[in-house]
C-alpha positions in Angstrom: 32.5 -54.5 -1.3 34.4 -57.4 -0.4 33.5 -60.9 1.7 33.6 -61.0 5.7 33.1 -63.1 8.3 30.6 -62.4 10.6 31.5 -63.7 13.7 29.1 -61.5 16.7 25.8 -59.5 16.1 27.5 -57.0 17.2 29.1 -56.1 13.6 25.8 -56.2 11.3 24.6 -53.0 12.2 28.1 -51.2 10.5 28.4 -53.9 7.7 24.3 -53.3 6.8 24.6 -49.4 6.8 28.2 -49.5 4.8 26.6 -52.0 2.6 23.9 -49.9 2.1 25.7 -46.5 1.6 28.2 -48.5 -1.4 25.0 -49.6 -3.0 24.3 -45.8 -3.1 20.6 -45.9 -1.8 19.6 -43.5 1.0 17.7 -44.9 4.3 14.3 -44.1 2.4 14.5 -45.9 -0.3 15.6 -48.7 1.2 12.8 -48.6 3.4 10.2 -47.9 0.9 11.4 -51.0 -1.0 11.3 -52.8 2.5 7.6 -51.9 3.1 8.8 -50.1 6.4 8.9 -46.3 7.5 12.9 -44.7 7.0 12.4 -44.9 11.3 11.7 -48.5 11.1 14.9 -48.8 8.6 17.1 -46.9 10.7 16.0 -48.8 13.8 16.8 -51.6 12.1 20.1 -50.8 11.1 21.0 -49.8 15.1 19.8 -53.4 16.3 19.8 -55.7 13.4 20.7 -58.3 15.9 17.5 -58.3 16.9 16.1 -58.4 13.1 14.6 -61.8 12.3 16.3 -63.8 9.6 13.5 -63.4 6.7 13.9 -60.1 7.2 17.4 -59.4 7.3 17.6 -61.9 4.3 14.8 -59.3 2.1 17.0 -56.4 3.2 19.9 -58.2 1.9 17.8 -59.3 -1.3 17.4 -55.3 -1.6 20.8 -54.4 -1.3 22.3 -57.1 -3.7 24.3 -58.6 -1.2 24.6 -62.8 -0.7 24.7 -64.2 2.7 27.2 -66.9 2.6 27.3 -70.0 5.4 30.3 -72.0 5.8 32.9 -73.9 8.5 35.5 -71.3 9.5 38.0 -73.6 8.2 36.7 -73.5 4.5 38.0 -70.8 3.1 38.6 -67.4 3.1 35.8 -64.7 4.5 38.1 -61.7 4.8 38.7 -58.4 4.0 40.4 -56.4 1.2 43.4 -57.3 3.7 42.9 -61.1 2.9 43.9 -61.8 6.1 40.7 -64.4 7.6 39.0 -62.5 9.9 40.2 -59.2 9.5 38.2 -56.0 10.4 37.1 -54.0 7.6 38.3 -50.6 6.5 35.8 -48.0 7.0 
């Protein structure tokens, strides 16, 4: 997948379970490699803006993807548009 911003907690619950799906692992087996139940996982994946950061940062660990900080200015975090700030395509 490609880069993009993150800009309200309202997006991480899509980007987490589209992340997961292109790393081709089911909610079990995600879970079971996160220690937690596949209800736990998929509760987590409804309201991961409630998830605390260690957490969300091992479930990103799991899923091979990099959580990136930067000034909005500094670059580009788009999508496969390359347009800054556009939406992704899914």
């Amino acid at each position: 997948m490609s880069e993009f911003a993150v800009r309200t907690s309202e997006q991480l619950p899509t980007l987490l379970q589209a992340f997961r799906k292109a790393s081709g692992m089911t909610q079990a087996e995600v879970a079971l490699r996160l220690g937690v139940t596949q209800q736990t996982l998929s509760a987590l994946e409804r309201n991961a803006d409630r998830v605390n950061a260690g957490r969300l940062l091992q479930l990103l660990g799991i899923l091979d993807v990099e959580m990136v900080l930067r000034n909005a200015g500094d670059g580009p975090a788009a999508a496969s548009t390359g347009e800054a700030g556009a939406e992704p395509a899914w």
